[in-house]
C-alpha positions as CSV (number, residue, x, y, z in Angstrom):
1,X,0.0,0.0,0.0
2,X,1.6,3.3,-1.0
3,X,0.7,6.8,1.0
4,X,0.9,9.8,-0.6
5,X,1.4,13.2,2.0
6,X,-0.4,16.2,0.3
7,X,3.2,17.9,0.5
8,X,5.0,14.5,-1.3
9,X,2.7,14.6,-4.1
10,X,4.5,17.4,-6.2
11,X,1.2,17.5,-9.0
12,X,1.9,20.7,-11.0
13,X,-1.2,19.9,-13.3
14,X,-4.3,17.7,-13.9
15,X,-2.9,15.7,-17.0
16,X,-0.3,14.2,-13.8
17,X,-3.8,12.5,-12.7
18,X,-4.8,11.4,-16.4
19,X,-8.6,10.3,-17.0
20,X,-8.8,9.5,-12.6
21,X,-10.0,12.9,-12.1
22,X,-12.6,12.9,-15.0
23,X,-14.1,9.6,-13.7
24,X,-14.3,11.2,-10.2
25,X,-16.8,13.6,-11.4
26,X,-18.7,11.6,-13.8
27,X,-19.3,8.9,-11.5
28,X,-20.1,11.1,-8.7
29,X,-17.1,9.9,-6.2
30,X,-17.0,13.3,-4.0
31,X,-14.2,12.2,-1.7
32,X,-11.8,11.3,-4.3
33,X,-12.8,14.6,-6.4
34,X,-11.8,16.9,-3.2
35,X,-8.6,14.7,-2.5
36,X,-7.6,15.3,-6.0
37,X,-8.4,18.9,-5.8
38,X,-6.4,19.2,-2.5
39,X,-3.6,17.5,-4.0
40,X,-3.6,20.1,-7.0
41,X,-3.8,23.6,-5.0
42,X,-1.4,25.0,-3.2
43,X,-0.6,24.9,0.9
44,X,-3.3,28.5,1.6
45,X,-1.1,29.0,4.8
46,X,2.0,29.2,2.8
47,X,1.3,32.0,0.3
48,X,-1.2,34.0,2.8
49,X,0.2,37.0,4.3
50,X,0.5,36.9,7.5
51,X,1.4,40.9,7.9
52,X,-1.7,43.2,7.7
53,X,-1.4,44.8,3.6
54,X,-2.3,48.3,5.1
55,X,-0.8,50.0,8.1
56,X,-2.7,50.9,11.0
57,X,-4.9,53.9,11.1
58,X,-3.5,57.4,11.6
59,X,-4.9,59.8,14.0
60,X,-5.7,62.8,13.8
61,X,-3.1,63.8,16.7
62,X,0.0,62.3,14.4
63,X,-1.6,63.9,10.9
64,X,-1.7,67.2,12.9
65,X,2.0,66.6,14.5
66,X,3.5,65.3,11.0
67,X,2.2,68.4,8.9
68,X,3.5,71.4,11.9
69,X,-0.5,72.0,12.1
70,X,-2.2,74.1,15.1
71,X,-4.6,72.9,17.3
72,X,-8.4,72.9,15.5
73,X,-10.3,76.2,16.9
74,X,-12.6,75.4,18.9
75,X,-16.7,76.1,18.3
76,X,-18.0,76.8,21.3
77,X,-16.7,79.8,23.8
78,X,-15.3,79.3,27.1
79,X,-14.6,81.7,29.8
80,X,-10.8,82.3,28.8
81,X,-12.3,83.6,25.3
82,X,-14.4,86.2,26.5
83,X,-11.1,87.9,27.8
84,X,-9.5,86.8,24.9
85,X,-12.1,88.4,22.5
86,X,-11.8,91.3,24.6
87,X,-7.8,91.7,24.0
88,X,-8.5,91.1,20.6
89,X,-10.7,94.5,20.5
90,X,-8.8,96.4,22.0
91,X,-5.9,95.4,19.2
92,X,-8.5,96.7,17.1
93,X,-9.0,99.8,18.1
94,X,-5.1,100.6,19.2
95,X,-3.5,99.4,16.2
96,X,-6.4,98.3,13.1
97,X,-7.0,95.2,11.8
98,X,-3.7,94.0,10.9
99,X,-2.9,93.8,14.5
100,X,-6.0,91.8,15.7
101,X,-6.2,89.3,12.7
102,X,-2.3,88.7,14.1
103,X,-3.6,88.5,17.7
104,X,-6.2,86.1,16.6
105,X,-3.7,84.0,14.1
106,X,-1.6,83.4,17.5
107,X,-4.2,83.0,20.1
108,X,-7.7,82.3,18.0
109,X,-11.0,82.5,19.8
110,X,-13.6,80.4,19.6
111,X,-16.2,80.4,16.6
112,X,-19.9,80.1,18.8
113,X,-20.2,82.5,21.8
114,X,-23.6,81.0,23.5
115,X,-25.4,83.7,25.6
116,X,-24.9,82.9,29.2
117,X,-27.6,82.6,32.1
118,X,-30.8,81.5,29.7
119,X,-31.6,78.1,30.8
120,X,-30.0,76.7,27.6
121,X,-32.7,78.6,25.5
122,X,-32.0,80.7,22.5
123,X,-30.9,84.8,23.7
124,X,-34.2,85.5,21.5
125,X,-36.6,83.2,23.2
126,X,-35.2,83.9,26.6
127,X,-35.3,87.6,26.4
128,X,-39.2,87.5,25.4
129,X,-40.1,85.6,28.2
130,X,-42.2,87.6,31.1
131,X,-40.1,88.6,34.2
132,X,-42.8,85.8,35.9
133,X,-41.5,83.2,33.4
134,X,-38.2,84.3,34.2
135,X,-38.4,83.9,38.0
136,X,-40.4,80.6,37.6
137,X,-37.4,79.1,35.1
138,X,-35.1,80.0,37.7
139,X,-36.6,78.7,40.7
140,X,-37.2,75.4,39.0
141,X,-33.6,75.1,38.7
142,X,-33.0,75.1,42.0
143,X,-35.1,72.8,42.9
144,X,-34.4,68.6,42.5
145,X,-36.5,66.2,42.7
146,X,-35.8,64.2,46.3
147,X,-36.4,60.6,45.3
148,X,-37.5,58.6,48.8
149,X,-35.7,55.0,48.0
150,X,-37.3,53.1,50.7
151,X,-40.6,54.2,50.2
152,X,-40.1,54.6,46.2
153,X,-41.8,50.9,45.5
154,X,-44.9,51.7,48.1
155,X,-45.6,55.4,46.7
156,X,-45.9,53.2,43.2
157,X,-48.1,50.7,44.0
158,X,-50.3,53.8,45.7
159,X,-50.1,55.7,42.3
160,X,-51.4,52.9,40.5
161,X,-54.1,51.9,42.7
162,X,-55.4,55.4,42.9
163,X,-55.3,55.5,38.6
164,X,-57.1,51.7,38.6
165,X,-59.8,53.4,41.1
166,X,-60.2,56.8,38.5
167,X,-60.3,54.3,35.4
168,X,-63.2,51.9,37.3
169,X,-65.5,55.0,38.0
């Protein structure tokens, strides 16, 4: 009995098999078919790269180190820019507009300067509000809601007993 290892077997092409691999598939012998088959393609761990074909990603940090860029400007205003907007100004007005586009070039300010103090609504909306809906927006803030843990599960089961009993009448 002679054993062939898939390495040992050295076929370069199907006419090495002759007419055995054409009887395979006309006669319907599946095994011997994918033997054959095996025997004719290569080792897939041998010719597979085992090295990623693309480097890793690139961040944003390294793109902006490897070019000499600045720091992106930031959109929304802190408290530093208010000062710094201010400084800016006054560049302005002491020395024109060459010398505050090169203040802002070294130092630049934010792009979004959000009004401050309106409850996160927009400086129109908040300034046509009453002085009564102003008062009641800020006294709502100040209040939080004290959740009772231990009694939490009884004060549900009251609620819903109490909307059963409206829903029944």
């Amino acid at each position: 009995m002679h054993i062939h290892a898939l390495d040992k077997a050295q076929l370069i092409s199907d006419i090495q098999l002759g007419g055995n691999l054409n009887h395979a598939v006309c006669q319907g012998r599946r095994s011997d078919f994918a033997l054959m088959l095996a025997l004719l393609s290569g080792d897939a761990t041998e010719t597979t790269p085992l090295n990623p074909p693309y480097p890793e990603k690139v961040t944003e940090a390294q793109l902006r180190k490897a070019f000499d860029l600045p720091e992106p400007t930031r959109l929304v205003a802190e408290e530093r820019d208010y000062e710094l907007c201010g400084s800016q100004a006054d560049a302005f007005h002491k020395a024109g507009l060459v010398s505050a586009k090169l203040n802002d070039c070294v130092s630049p300010s934010a792009l979004h300067f959000p009004a401050i103090g309106t409850h996160n609504l927009g400086e129109d909306v908040y300034h046509n509000l009453s002085g009564h809906q102003r008062r009641q927006l800020d006294s709502e803030n100040g209040k939080t809601a004290a959740l009772d843990p231990v009694n939490l599960y009884n004060q549900l089961v009251t609620a819903k007993r109490f909307n059963e009993m409206h829903i029944q009448a």
